[in-house]
Each structure stands twice: as C-alpha cells, then as structure tokens.
Backbone as CSV, one residue per row, in Angstrom:
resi,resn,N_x,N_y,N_z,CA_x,CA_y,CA_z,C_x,C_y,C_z
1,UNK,16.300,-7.771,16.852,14.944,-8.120,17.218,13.992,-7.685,16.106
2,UNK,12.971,-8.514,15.625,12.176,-8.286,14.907,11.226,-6.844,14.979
3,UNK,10.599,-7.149,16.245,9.752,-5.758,16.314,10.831,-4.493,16.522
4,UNK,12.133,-4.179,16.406,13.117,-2.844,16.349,12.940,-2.379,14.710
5,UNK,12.811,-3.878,13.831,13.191,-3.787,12.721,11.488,-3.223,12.275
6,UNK,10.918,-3.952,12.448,9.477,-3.530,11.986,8.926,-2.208,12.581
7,UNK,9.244,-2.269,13.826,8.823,-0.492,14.255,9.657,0.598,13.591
8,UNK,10.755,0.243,12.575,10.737,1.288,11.498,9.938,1.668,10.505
9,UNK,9.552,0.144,10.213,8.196,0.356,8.677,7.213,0.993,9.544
10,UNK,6.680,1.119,10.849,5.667,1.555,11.195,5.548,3.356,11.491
11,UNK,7.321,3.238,11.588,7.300,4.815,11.757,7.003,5.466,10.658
12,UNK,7.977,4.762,9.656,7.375,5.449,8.722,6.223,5.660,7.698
13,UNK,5.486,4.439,8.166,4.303,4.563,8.177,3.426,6.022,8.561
14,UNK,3.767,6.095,10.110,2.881,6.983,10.544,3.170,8.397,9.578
15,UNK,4.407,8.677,9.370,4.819,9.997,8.720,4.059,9.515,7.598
16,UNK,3.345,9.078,6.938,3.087,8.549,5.570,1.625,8.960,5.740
17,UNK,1.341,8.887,6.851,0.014,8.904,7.320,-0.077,10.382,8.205
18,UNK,0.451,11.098,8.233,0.403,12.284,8.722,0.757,13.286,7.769
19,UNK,1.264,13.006,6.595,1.318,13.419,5.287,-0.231,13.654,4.664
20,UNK,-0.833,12.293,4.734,-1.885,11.824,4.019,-3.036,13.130,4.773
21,UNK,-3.165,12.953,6.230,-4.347,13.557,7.055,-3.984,15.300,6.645
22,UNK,-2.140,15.798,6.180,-2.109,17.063,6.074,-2.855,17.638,4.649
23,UNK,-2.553,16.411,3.423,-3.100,16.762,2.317,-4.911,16.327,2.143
24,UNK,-5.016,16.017,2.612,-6.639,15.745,2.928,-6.949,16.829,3.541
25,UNK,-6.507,17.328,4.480,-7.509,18.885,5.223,-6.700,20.066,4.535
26,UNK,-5.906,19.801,3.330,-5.441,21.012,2.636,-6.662,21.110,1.454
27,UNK,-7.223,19.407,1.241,-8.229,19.287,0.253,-9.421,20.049,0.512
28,UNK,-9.909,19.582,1.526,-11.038,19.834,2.245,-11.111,21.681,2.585
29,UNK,-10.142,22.132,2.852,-9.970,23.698,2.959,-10.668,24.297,1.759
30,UNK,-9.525,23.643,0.317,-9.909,24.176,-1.034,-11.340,24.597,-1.101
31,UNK,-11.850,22.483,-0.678,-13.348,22.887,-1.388,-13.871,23.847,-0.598
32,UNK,-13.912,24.336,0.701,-14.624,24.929,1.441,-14.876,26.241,0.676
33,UNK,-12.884,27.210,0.481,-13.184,27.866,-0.069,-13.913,28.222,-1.312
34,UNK,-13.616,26.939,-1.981,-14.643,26.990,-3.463,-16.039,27.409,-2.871
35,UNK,-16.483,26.629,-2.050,-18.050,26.606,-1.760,-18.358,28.184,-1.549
36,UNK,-17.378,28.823,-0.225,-17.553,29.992,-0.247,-17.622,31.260,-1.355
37,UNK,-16.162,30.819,-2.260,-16.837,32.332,-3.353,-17.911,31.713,-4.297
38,UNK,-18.586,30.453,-4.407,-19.567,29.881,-5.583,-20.535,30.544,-4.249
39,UNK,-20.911,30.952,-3.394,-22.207,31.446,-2.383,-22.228,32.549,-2.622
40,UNK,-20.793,33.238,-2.539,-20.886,34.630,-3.053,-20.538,35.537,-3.945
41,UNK,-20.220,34.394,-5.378,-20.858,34.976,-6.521,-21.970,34.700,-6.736
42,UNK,-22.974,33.795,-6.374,-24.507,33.601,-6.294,-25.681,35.017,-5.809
43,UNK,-24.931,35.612,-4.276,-25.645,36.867,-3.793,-25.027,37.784,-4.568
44,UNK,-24.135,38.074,-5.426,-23.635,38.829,-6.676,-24.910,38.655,-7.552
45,UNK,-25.061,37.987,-7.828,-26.055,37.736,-9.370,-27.228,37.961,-8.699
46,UNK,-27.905,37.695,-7.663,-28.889,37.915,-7.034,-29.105,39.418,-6.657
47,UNK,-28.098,39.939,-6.437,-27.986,40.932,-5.772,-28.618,42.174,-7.161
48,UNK,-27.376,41.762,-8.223,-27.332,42.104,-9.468,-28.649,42.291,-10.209
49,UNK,-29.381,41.183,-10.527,-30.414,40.609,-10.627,-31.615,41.520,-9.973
50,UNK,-31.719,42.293,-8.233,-33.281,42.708,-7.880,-32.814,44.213,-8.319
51,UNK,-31.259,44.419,-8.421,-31.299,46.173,-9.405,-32.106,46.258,-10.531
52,UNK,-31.977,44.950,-11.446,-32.844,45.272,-12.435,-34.324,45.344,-12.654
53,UNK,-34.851,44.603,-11.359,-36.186,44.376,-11.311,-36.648,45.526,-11.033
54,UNK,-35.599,46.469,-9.965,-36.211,47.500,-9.783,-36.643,48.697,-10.821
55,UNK,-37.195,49.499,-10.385,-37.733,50.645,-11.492,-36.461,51.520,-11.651
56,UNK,-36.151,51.780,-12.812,-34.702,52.770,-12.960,-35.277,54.282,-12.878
57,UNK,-34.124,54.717,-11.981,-34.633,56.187,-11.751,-34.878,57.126,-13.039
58,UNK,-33.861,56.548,-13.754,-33.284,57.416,-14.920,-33.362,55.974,-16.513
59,UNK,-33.799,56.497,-17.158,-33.861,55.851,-18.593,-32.487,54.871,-18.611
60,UNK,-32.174,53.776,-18.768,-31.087,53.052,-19.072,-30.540,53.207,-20.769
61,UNK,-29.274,53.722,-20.807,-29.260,53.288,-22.822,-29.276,51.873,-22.859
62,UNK,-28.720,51.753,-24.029,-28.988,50.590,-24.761,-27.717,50.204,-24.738
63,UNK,-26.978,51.023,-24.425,-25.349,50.955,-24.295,-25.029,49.941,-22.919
64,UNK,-25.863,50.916,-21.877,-26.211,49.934,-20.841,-26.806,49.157,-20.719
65,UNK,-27.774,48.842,-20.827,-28.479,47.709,-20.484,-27.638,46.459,-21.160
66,UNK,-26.774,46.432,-22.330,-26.191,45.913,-22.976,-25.097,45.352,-22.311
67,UNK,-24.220,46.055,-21.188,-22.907,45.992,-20.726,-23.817,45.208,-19.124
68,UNK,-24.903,45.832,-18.755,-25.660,45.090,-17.564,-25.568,43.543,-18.195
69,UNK,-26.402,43.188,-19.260,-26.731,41.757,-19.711,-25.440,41.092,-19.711
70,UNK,-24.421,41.927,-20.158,-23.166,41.137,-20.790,-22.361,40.638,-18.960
71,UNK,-22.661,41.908,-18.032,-21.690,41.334,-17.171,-22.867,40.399,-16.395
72,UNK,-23.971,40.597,-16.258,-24.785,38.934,-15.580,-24.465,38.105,-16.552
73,UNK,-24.246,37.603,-17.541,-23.904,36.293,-18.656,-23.181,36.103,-18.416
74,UNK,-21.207,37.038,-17.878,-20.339,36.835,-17.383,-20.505,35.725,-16.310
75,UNK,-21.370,36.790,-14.943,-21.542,35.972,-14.009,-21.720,35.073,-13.931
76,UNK,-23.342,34.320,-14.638,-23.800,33.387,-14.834,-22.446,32.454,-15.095
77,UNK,-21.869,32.532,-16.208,-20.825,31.845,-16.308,-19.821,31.548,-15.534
78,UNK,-19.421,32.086,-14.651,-18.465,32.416,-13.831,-19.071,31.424,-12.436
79,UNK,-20.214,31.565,-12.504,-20.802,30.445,-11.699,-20.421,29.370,-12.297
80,UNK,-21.304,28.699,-13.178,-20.954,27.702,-13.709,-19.385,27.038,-13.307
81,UNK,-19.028,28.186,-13.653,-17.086,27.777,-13.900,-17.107,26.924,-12.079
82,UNK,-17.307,28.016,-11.244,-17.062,28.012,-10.142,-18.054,26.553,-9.071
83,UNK,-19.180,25.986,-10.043,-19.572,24.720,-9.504,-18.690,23.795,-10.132
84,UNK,-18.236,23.691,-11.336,-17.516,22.806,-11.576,-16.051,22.599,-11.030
85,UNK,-15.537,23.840,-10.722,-14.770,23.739,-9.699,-14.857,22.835,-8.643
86,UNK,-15.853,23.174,-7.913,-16.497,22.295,-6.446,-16.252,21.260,-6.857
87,UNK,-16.836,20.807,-7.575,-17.283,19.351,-8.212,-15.969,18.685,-8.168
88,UNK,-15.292,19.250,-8.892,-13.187,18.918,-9.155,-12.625,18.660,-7.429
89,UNK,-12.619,20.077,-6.735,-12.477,19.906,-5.243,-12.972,18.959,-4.662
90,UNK,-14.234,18.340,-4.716,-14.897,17.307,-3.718,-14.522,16.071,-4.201
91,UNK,-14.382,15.960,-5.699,-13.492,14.633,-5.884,-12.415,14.124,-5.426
92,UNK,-11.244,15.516,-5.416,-9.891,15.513,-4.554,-10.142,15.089,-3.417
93,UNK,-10.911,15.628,-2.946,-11.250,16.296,-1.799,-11.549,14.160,-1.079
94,UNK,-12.581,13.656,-1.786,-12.605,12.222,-1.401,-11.582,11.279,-1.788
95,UNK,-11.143,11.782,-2.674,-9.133,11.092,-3.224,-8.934,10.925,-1.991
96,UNK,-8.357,12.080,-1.266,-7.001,12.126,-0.512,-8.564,11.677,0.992
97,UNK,-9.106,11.671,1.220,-9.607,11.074,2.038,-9.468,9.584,2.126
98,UNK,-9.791,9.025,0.941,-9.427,7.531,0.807,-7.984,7.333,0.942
99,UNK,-7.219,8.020,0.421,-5.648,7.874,1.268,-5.041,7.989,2.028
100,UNK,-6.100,8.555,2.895,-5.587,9.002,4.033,-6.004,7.809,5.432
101,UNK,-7.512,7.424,4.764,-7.977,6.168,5.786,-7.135,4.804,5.377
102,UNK,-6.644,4.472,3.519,-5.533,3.706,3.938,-4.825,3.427,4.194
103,UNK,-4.149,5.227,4.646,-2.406,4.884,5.268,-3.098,4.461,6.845
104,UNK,-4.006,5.002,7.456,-4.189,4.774,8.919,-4.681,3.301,9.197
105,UNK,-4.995,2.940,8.219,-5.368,1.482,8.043,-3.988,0.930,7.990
106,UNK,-2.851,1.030,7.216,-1.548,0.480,7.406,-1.254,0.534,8.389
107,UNK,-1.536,1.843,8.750,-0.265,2.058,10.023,-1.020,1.053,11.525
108,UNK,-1.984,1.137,11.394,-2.599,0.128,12.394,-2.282,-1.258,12.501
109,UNK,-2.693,-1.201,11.380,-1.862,-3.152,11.104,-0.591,-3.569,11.756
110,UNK,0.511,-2.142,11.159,1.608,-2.062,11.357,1.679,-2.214,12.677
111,UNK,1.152,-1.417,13.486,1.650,-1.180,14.964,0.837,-2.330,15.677
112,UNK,-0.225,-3.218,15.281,-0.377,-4.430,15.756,0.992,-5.533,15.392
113,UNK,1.170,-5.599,14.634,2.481,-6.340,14.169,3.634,-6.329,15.427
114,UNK,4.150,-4.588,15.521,5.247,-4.335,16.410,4.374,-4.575,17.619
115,UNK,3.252,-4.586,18.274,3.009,-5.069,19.664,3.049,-6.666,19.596
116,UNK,2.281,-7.306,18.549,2.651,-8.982,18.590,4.274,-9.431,19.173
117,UNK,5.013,-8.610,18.000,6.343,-8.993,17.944,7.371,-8.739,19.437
118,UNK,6.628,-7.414,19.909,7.169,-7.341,21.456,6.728,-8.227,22.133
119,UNK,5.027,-8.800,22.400,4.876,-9.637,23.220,5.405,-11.218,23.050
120,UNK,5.936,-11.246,22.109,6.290,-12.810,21.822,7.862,-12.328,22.434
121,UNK,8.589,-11.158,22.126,10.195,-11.273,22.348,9.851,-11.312,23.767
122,UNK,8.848,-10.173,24.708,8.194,-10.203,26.374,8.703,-11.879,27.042
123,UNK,7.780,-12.606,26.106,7.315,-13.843,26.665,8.528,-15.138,26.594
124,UNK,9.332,-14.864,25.593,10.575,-15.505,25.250,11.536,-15.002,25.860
125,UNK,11.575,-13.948,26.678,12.700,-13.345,27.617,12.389,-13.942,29.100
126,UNK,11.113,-13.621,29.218,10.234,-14.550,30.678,10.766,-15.772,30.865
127,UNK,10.373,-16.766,29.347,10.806,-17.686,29.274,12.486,-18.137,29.606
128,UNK,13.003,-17.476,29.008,14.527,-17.725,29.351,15.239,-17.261,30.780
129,UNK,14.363,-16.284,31.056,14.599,-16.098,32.853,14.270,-16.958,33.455
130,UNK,13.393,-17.143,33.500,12.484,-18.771,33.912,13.344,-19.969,33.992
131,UNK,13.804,-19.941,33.360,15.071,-21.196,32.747,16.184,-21.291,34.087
132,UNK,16.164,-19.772,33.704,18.067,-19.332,34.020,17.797,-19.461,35.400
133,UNK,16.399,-18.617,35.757,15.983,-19.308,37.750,15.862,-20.375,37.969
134,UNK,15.126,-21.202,37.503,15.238,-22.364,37.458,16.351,-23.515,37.366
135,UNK,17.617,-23.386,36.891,18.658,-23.810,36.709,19.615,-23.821,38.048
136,UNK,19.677,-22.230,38.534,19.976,-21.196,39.487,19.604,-22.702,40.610
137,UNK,18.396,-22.251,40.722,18.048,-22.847,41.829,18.559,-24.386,42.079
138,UNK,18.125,-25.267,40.531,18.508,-26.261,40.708,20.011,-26.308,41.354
139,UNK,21.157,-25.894,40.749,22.430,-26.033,40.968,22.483,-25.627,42.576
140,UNK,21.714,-24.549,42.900,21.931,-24.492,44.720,21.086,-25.958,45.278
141,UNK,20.756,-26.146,45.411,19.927,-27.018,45.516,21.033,-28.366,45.632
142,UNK,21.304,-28.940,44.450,22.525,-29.293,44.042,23.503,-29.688,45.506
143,UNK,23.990,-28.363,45.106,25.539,-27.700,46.080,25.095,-27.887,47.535
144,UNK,24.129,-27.460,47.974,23.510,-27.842,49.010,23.334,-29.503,49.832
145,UNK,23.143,-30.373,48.729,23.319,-31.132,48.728,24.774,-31.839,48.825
146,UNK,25.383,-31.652,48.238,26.739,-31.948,48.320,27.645,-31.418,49.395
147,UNK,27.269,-30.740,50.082,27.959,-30.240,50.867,28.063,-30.841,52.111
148,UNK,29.323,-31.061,52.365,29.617,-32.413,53.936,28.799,-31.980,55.129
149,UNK,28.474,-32.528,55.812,27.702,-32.366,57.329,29.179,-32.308,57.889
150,UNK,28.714,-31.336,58.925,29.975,-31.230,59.814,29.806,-32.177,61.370
C-alpha cells in the first residue's frame, strides 16, 4: 500500500524535524546565554567605572591608575568581543529556526500525503466491499430464485 510506504518518509521526516526543533532551542539557549554574560560584563564596567568617579580615599599611583585603565580597555573590549558574539548567536540562532519551520513544513505535507493515500485505499476497500455485498446478494437472490416450489 502506498500510504505504509510513504508513512515511512513521513516518519522520518518527523525525526528530521525533531532534530531540527532540538538544535534550534540549543541555538536559542546559546544566544540567551551570550545576552546574559554581555549584561553582566556591562554592570562590570559600570560598576568599575562609578569606583573611579568616586573620590579615592588614598592617592592612586600611576602604577595604578595604569593597571585600572588597562583592565576597563580590557573590558571595554571584551564587550565588544561579547556583542559580536550575540550577533554570530542570533544569526544561528535564525539558521536553525528557518530549518526547523522547513522540516515542519515537510513533515506536514508529508502527513497530508499519508492521510490522502489512506482515504483513497478507505474508499477503494468500501468500494470493493460494496461490490462483494452486492454480488453476495445478487447470487442469493439468484438461488432464491431458482429454487423449486414445493
């Protein structure tokens, strides 16, 4: 039967498509976490950032203030790094989304296919019962007929 044969492509369809929805919310995790440490290396630098505004208790060297500048430039950078990250993640991140709505898009098709294909084998089995009662009957019918009066 057609639809036995085709409700294999559809199975494996669906696994194709349950693949797709696992690597899409493995995507979507990433970026999240990206988003999260790019927020909080941001209250880092911020944070970093109102120490210096404040008044220093004690004279800063030059030694320090030097190793202060160098690790906010770090940061700063480290941001940077860490939006472009995002940026990388949310691209994936809509990749595997688009692959994921066209396996479910297959697999739909697919499983319209295997319901067509059942209702036509449904209706062609009806049909041939139909027949076979019909026949049935005729032949009693028939026999009935033929049969001597006593």
């Amino acid at each position: 039967m057609r639809s036995k044969r085709i409700q294999l492509v559809a199975s494996h369809a669906e696994q194709v498509e349950q693949e797709a929805v696992r690597a899409f919310g493995e995507a979507r995790q990433a970026l999240e976490a990206a988003r999260k440490q790019l927020e909080m290396l941001q209250g880092y630098r911020e944070e970093y950032g109102q120490q210096r505004a404040q008044p220093a208790v004690g004279a800063m060297t030059v030694a320090a203030l030097q190793n202060y500048q160098s690790f906010l430039e770090n940061l700063g950078q480290t941001i940077v790094q860490a939006r472009l990250e995002i940026e990388e993640k949310a691209r994936v991140c809509e990749q595997q989304r688009i692959a994921w709505l066209a396996c479910r898009s297959r697999r739909k098709a697919l499983d319209t296919v295997v319901e067509k294909y059942q209702q036509q084998e449904r209706h062609r089995q009806n049909k041939a019962e139909q027949k076979e009662q019909d026949e049935h009957a005729q032949f009693q019918s028939y026999r009935a007929k033929q049969k001597p009066s006593d």
